[in-house]
C-alpha positions in Angstrom: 0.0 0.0 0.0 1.0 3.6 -0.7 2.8 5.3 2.7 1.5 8.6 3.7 2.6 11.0 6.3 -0.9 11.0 7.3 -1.0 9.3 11.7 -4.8 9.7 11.5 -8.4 11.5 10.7 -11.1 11.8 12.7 -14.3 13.0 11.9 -17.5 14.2 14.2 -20.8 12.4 14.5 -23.8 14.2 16.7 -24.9 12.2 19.5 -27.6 10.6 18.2 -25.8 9.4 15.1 -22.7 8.4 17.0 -23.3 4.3 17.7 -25.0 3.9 14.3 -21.8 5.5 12.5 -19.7 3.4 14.1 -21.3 0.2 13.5 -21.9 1.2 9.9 -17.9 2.2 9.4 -17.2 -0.9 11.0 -19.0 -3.1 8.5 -17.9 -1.1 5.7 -14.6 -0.6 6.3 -13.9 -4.7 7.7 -13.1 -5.8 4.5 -9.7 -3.6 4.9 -8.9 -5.2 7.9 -10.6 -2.6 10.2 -12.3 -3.0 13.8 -12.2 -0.9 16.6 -9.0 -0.6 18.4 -10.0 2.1 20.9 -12.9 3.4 22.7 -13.0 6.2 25.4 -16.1 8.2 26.0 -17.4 10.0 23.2 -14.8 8.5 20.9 -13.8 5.5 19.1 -10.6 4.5 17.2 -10.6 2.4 14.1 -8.1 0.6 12.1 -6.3 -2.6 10.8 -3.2 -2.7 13.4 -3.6 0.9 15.4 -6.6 3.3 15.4 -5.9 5.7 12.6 -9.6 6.7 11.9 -11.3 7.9 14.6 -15.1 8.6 15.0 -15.7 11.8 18.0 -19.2 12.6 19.3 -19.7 16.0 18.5 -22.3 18.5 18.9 -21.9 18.9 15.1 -22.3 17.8 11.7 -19.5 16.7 9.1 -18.8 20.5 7.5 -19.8 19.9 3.1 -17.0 19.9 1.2 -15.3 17.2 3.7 -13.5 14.0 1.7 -11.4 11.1 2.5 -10.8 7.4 1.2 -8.9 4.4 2.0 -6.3 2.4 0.2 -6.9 -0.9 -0.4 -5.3 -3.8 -2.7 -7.9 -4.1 -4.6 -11.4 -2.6 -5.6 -13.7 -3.5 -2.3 -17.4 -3.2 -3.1 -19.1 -2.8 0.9 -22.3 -4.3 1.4 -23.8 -1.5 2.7 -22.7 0.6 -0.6 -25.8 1.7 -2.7 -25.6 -0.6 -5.9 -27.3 2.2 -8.8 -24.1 3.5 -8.4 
């Protein structure tokens, strides 16, 4: 996989939304290797050997405009991934 100078992302979830976006990034990002590494209060770290995506309650919404993707070695197709597409 490529390296990147990158350590880690983490984006913010309101509260209501926080448990479901966890368990959805979980599913969708396991066929990389991910799980969750890390949990604290309000937060939760994901990632294949150390928690480089994390997931922060926040009394917020993800601000438009906001991208990132994941490397893998080849195309992954997650379940939860609308098919029209």
């Amino acid at each position: 996989m490529a390296s990147s100078n990158i350590d880690h992302i983490t984006i913010p979830a309101p509260q209501e939304h926080f448990e479901p976006l966890v368990e959805w990034y979980k599913k969708a990002l396991s066929p990389l290797g991910y799980k969750e590494i890390m949990r604290f209060p309000a937060i939760v770290g994901l990632g294949s050997e150390f928690p480089d995506f994390w997931i922060a309650q926040k009394a917020t919404h993800i601000p438009s405009g906001f991208h990132y993707a994941f490397s893998a070695p080849s195309t992954v197709i997650s379940p939860t991934y609308p098919s029209d597409r």
